[in-house]
C-alpha positions in Angstrom: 155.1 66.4 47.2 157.3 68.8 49.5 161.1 68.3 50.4 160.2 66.5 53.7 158.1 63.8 52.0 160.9 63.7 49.7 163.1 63.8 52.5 160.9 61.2 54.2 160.7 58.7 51.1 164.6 58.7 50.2 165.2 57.7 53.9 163.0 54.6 54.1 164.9 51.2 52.4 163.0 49.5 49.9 162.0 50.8 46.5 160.8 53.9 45.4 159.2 52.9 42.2 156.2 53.2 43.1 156.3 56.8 45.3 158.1 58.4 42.2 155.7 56.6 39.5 152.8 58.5 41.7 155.1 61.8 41.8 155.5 61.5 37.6 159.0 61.1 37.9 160.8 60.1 35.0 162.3 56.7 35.3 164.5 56.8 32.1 165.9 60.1 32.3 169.8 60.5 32.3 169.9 62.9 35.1 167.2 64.1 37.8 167.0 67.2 39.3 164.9 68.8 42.6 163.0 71.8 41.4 161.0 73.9 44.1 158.5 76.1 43.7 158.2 78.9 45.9 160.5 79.6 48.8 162.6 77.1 50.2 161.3 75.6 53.3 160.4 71.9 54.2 156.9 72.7 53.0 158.1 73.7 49.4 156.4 71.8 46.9 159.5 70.5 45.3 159.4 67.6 41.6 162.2 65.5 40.4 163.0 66.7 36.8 164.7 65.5 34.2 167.7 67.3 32.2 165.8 65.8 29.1 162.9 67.8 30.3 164.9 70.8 31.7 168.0 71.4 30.0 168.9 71.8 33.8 167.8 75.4 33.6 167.9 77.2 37.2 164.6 78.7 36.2 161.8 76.5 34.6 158.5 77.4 33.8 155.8 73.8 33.8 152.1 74.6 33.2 152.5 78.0 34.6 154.5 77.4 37.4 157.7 78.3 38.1 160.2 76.1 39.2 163.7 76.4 40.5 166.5 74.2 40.0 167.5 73.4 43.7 169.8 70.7 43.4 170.6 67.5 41.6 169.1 64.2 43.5 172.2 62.5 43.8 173.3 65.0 46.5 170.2 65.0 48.1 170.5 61.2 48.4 174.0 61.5 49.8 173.3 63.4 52.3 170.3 61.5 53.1 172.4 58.2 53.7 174.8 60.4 55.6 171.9 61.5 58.0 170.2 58.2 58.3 173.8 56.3 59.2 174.3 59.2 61.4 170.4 58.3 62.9 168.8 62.0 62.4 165.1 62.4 62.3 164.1 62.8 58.7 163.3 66.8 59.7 166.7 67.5 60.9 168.0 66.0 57.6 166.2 68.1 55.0 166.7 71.2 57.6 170.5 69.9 56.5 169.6 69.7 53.2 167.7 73.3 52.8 170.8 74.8 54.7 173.3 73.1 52.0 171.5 74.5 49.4 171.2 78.3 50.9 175.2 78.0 52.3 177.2 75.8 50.4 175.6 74.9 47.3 
């Protein structure tokens, strides 16, 4: 998946079971994590990782990829539900989101 879908999925109600059960998100882990690969952009291919997995390293290698910790999922969700109360378009929220991350993060 890349951040918009991500983006896309955390803004629609309803559950999410199923998207992250496709995705191979871990549903028990403690803590999950966005990790992108590549450079950040809306089209970065980005996976939800576990700190079990991870040991929340910044830099994580996964079948030969590399993967960077972008940030914890719990902040991306906040400012999801801040965009979608505010009614931005799912696009203007994760530009939000990558800009958080590059500025402020």
């Amino acid at each position: 998946m890349n951040l918009l879908e991500l983006i896309n999925q955390l803004a629609e109600p309803g559950p999410r079971d199923a998207f992250f059960l496709h995705h191979g998100v871990a549903f028990t882990s403690e803590h999950l994590s966005v990790y992108m690969r590549g450079e950040p952009s809306l089209e970065a291919e980005v996976a939800l990782l576990g700190v079990e997995e991870t040991d929340e390293q910044m830099d994580y290698h996964k079948d030969g990829a590399h993967w960077v910790n972008f940030l914890p999922l719990y902040m991306v969700e906040e400012m999801v539900e801040g965009g979608v109360a505010a009614h931005k378009r799912p696009v203007d929220i994760a530009t939000r989101v990558l800009e958080y991350a590059r500025d402020d993060a």
